[in-house]
mmCIF file as Biopython writes it, N, C-alpha, C and O atoms, coordinates in Angstrom:
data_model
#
loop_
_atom_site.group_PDB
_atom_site.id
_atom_site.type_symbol
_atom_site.label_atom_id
_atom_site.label_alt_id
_atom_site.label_comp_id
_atom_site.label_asym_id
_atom_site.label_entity_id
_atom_site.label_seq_id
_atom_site.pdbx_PDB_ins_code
_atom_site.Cartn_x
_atom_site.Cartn_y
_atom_site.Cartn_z
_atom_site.occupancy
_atom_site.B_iso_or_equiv
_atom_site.auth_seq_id
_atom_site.auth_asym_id
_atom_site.pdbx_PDB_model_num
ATOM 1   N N  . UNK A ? 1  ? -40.663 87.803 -8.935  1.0 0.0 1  A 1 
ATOM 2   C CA . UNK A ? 1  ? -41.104 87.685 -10.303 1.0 0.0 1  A 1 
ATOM 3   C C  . UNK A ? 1  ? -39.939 87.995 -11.236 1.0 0.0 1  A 1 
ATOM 4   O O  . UNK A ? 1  ? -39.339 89.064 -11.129 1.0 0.0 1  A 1 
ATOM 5   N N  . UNK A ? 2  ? -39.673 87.268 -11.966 1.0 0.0 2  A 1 
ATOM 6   C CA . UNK A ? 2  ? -39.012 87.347 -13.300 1.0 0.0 2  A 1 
ATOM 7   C C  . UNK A ? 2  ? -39.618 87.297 -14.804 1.0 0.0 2  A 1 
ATOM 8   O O  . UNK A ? 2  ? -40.828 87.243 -15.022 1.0 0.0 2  A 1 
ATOM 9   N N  . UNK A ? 3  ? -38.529 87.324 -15.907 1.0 0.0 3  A 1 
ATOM 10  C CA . UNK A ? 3  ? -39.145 87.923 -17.127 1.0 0.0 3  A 1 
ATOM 11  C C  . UNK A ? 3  ? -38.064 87.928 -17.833 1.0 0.0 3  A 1 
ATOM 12  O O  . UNK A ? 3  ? -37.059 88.564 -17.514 1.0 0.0 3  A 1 
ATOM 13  N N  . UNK A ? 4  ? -38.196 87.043 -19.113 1.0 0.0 4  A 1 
ATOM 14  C CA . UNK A ? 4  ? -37.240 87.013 -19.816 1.0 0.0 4  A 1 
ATOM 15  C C  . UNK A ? 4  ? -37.407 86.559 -21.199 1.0 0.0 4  A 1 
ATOM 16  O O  . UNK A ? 4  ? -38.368 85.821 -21.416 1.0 0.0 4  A 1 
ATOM 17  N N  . UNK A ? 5  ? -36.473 86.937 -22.374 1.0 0.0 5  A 1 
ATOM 18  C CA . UNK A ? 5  ? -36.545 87.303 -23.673 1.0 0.0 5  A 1 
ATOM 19  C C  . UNK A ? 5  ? -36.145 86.845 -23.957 1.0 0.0 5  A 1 
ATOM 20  O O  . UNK A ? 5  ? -35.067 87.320 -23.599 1.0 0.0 5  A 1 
ATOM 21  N N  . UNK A ? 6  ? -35.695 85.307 -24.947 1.0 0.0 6  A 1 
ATOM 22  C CA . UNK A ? 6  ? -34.507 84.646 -25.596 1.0 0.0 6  A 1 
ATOM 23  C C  . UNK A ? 6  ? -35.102 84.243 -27.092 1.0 0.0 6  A 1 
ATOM 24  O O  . UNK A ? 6  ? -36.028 83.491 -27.397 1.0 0.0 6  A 1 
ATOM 25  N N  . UNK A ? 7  ? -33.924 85.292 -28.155 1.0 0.0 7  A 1 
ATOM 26  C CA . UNK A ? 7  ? -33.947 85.551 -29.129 1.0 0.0 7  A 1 
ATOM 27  C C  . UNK A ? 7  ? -32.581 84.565 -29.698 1.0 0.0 7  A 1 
ATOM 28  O O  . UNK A ? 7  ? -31.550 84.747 -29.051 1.0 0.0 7  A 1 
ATOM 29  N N  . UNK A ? 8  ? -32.516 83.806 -30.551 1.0 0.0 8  A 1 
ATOM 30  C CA . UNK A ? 8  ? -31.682 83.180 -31.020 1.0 0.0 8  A 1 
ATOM 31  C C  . UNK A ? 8  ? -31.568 82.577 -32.354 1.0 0.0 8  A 1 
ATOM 32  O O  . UNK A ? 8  ? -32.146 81.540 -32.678 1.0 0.0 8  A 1 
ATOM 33  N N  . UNK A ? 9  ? -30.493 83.547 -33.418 1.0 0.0 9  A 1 
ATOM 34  C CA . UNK A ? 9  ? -30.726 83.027 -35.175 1.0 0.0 9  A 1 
ATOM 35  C C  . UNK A ? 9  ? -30.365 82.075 -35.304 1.0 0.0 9  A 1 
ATOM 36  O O  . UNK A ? 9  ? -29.622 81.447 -34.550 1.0 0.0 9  A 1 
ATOM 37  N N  . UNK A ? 10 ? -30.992 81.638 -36.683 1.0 0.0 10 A 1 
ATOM 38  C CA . UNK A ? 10 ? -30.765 80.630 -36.756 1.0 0.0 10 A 1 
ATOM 39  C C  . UNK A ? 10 ? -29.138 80.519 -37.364 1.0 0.0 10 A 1 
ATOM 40  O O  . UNK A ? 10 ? -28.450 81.493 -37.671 1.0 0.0 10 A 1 
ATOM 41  N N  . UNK A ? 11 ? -28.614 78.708 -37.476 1.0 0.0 11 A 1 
ATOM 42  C CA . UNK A ? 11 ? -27.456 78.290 -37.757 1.0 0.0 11 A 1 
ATOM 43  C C  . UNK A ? 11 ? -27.002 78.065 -38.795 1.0 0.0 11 A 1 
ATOM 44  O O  . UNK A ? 11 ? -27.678 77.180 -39.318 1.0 0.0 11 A 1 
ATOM 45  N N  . UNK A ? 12 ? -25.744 78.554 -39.783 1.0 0.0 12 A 1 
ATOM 46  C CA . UNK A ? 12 ? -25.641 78.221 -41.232 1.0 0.0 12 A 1 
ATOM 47  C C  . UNK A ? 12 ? -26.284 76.737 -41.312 1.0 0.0 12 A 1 
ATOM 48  O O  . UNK A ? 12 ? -27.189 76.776 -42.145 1.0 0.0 12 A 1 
ATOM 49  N N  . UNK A ? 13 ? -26.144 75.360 -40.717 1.0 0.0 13 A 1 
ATOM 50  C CA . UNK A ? 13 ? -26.780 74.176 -41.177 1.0 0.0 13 A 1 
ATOM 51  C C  . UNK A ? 13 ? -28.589 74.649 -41.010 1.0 0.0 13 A 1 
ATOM 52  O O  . UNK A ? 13 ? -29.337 73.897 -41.634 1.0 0.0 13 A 1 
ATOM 53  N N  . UNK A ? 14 ? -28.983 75.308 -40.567 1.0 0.0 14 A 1 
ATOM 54  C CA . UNK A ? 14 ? -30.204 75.445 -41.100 1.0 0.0 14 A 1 
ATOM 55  C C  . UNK A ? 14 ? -30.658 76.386 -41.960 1.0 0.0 14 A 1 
ATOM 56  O O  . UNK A ? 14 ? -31.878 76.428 -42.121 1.0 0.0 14 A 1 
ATOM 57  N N  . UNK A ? 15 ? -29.916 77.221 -42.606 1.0 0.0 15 A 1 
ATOM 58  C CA . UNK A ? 15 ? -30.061 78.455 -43.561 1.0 0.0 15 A 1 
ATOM 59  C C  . UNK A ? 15 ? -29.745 77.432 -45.118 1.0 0.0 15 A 1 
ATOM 60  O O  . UNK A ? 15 ? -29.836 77.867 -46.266 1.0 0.0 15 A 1 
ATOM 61  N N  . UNK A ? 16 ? -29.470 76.389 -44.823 1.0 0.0 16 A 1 
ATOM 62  C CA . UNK A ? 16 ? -28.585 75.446 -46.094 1.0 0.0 16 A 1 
ATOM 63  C C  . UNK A ? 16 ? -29.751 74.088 -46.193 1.0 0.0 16 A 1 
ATOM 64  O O  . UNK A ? 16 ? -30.014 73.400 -45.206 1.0 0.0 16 A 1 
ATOM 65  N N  . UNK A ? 17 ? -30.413 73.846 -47.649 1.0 0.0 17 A 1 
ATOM 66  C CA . UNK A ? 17 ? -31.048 72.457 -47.157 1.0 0.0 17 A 1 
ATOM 67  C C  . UNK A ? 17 ? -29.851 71.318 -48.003 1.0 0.0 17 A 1 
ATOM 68  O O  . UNK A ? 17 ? -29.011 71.512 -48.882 1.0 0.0 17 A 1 
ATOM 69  N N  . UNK A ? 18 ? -30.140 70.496 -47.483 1.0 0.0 18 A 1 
ATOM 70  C CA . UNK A ? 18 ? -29.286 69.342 -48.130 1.0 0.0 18 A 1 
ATOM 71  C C  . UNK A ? 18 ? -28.764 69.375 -49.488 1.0 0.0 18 A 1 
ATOM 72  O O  . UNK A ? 18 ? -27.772 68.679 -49.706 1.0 0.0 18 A 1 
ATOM 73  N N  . UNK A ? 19 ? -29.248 70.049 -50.421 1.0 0.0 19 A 1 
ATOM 74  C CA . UNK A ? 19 ? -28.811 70.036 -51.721 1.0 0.0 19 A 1 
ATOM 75  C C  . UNK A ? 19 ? -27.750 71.372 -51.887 1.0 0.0 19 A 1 
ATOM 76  O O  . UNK A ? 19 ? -27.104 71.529 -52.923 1.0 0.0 19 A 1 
ATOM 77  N N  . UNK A ? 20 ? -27.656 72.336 -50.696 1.0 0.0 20 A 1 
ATOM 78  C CA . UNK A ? 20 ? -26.828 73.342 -50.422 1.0 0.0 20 A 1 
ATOM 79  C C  . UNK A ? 20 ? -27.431 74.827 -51.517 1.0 0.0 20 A 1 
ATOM 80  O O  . UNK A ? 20 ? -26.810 75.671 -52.163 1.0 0.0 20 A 1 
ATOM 81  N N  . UNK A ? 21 ? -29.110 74.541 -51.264 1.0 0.0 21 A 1 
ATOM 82  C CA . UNK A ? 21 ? -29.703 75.935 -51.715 1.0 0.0 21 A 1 
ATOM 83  C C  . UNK A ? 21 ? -30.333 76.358 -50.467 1.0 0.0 21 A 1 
ATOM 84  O O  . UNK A ? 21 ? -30.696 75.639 -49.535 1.0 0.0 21 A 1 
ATOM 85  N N  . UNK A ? 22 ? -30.430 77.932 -50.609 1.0 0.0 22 A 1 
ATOM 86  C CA . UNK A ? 22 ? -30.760 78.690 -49.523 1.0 0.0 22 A 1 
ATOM 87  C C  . UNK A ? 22 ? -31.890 78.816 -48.682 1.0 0.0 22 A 1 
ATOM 88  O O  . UNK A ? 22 ? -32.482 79.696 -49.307 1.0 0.0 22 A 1 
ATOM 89  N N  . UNK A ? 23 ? -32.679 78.540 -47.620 1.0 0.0 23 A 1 
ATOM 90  C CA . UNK A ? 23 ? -34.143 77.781 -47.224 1.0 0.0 23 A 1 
ATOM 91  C C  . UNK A ? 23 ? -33.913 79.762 -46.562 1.0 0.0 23 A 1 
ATOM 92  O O  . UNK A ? 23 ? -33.365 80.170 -45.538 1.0 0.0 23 A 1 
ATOM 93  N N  . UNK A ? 24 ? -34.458 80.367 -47.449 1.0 0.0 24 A 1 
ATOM 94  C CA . UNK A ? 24 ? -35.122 81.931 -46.716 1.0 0.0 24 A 1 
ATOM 95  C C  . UNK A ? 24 ? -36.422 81.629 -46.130 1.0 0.0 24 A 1 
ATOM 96  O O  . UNK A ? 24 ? -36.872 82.748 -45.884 1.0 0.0 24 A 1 
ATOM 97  N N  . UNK A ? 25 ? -37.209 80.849 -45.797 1.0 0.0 25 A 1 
ATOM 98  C CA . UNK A ? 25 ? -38.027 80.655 -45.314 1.0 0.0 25 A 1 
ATOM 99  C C  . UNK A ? 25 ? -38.344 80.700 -43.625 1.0 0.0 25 A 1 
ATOM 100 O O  . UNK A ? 25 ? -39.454 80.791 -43.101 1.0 0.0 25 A 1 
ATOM 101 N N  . UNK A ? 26 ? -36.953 80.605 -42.914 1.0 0.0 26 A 1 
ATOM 102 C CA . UNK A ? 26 ? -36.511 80.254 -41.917 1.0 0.0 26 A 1 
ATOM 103 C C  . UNK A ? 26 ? -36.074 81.418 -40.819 1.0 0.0 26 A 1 
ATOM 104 O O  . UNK A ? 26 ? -35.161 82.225 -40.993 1.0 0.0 26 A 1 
ATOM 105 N N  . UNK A ? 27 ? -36.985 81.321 -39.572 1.0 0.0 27 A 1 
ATOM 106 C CA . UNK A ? 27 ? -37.031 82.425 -38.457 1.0 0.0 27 A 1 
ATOM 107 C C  . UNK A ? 27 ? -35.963 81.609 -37.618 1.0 0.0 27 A 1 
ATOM 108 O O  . UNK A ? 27 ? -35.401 80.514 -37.655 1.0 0.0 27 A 1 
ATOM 109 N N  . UNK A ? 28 ? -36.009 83.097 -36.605 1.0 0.0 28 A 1 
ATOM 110 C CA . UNK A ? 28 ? -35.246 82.785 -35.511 1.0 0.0 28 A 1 
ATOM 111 C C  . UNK A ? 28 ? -36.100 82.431 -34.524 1.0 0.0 28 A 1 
ATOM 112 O O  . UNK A ? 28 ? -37.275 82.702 -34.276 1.0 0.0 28 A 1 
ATOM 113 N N  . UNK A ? 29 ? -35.050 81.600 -33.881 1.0 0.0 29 A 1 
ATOM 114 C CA . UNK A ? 29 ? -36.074 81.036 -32.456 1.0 0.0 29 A 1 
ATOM 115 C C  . UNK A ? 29 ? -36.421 82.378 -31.567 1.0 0.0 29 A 1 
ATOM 116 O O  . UNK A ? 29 ? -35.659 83.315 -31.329 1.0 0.0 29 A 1 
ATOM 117 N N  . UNK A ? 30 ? -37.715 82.216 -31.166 1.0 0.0 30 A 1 
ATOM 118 C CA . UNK A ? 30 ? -38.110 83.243 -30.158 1.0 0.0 30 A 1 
ATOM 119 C C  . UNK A ? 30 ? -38.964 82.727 -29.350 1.0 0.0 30 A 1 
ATOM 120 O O  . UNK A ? 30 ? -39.910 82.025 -29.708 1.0 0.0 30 A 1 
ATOM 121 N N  . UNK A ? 31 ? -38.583 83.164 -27.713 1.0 0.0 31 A 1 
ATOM 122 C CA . UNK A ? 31 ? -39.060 82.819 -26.535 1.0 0.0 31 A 1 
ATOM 123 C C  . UNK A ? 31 ? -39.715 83.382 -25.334 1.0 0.0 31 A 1 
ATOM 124 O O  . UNK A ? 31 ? -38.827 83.179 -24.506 1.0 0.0 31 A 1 
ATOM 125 N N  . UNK A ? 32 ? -40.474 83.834 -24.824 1.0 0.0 32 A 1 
ATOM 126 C CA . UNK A ? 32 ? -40.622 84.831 -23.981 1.0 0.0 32 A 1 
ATOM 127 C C  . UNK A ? 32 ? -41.040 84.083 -22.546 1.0 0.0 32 A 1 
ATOM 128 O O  . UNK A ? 32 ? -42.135 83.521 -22.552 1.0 0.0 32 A 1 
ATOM 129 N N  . UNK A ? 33 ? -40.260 84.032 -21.325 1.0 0.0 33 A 1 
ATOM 130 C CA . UNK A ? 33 ? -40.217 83.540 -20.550 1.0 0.0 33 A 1 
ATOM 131 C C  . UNK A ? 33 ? -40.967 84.612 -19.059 1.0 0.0 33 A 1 
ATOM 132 O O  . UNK A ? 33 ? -40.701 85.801 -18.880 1.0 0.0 33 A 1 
ATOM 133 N N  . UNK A ? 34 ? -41.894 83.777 -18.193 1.0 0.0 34 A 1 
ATOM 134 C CA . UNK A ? 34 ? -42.989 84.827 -17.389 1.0 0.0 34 A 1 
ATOM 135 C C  . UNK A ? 34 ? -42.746 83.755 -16.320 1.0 0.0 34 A 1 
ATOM 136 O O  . UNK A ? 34 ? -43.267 82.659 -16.526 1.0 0.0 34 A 1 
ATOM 137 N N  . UNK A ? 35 ? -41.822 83.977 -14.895 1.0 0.0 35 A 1 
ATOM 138 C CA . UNK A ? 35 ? -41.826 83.577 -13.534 1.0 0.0 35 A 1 
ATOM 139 C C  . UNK A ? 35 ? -42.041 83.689 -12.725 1.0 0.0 35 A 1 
ATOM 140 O O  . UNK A ? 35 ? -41.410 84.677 -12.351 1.0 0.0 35 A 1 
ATOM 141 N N  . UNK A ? 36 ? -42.779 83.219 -11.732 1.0 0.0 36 A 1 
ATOM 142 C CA . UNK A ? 36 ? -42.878 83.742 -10.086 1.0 0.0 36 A 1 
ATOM 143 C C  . UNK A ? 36 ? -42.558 82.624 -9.421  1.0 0.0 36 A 1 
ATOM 144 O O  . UNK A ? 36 ? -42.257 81.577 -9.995  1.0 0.0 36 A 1 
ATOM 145 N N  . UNK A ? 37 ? -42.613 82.810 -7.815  1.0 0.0 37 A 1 
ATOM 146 C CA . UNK A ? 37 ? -42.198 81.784 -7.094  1.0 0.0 37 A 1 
ATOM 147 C C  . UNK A ? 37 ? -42.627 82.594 -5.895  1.0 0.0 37 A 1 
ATOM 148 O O  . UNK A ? 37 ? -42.611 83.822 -5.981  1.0 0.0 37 A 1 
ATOM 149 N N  . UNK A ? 38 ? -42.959 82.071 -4.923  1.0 0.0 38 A 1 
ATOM 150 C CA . UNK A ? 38 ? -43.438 82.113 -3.340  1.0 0.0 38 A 1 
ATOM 151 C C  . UNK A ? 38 ? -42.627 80.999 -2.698  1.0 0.0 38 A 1 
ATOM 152 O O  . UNK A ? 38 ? -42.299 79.946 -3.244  1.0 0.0 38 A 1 
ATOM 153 N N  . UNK A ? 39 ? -42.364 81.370 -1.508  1.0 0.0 39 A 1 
ATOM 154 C CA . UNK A ? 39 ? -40.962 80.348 -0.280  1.0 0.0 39 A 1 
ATOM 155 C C  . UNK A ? 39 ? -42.208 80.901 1.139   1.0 0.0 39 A 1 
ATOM 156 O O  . UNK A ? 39 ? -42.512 81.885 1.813   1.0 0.0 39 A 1 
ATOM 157 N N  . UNK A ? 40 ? -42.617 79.238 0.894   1.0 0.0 40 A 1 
ATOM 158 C CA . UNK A ? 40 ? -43.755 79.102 2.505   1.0 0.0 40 A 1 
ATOM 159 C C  . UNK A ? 40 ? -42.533 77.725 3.391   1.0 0.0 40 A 1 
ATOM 160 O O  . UNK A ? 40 ? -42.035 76.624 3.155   1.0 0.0 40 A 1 
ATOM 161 N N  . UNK A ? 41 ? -42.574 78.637 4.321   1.0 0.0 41 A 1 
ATOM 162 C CA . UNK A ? 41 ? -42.207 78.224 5.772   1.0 0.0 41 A 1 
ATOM 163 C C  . UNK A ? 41 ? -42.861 77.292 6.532   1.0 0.0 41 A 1 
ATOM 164 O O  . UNK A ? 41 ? -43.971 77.800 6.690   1.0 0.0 41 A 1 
ATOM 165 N N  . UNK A ? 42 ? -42.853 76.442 6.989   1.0 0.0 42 A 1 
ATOM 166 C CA . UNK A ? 42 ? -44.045 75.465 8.048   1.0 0.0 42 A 1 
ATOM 167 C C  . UNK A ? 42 ? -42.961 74.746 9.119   1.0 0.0 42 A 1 
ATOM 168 O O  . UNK A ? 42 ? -41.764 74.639 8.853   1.0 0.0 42 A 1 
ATOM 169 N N  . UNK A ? 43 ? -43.505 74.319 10.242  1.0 0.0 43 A 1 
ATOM 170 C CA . UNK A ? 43 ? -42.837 73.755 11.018  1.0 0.0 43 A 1 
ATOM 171 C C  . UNK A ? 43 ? -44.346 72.509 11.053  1.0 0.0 43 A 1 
ATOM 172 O O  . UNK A ? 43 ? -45.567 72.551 10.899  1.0 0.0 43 A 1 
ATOM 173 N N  . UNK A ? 44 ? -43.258 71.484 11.362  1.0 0.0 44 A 1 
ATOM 174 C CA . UNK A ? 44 ? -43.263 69.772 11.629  1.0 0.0 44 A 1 
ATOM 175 C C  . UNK A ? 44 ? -42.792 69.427 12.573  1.0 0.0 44 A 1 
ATOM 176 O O  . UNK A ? 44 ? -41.580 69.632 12.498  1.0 0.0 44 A 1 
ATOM 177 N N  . UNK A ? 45 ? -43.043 69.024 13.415  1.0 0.0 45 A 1 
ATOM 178 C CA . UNK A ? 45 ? -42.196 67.615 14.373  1.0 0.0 45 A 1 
ATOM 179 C C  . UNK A ? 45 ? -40.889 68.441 14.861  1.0 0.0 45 A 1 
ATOM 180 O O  . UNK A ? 45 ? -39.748 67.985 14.940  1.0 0.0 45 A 1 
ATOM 181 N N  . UNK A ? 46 ? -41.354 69.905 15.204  1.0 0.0 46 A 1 
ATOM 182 C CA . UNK A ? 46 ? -40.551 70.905 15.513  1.0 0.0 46 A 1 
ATOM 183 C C  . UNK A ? 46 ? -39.492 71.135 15.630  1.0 0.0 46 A 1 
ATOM 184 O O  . UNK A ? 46 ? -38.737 71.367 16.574  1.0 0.0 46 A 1 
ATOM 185 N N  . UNK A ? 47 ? -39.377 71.026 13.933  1.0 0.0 47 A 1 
ATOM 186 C CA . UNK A ? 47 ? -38.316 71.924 13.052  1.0 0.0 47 A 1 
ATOM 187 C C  . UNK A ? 47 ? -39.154 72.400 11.712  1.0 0.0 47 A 1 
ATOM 188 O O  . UNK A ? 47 ? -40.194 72.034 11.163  1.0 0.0 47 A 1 
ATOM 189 N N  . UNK A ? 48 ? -38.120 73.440 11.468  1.0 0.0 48 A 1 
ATOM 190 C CA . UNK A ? 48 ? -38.699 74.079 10.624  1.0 0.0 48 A 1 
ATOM 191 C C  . UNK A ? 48 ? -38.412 73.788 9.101   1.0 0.0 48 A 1 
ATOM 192 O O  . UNK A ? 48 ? -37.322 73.393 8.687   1.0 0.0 48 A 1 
ATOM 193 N N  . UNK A ? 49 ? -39.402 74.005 8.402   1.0 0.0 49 A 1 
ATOM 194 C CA . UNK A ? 49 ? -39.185 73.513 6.606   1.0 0.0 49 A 1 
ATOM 195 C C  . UNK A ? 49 ? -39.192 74.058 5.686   1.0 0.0 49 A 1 
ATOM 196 O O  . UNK A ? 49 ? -39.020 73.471 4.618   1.0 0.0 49 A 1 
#
């Protein structure tokens, strides 16, 4: 199991709108990442997989 946090501000081209006034309106990206994984074994035509 894993677990992970990705926090990332934003970029002067998005702090700026086209007319070059200030968009304070604007968060940072936020992500919260939740993993597991299981590794099953089987044999076939005897070998293993």
């Amino acid at each position: 199991m894993a677990t992970g946090y990705y926090y990332q501000p934003p970029f002067y081209r998005e702090l700026r709108r086209f007319d070059g006034t200030l968009n304070s309106n604007i968060q940072a990206q936020k992500s919260i990442h939740f993993l597991t994984g299981i590794d099953y074994n089987f044999t076939s035509v005897g070998k293993t997989f």
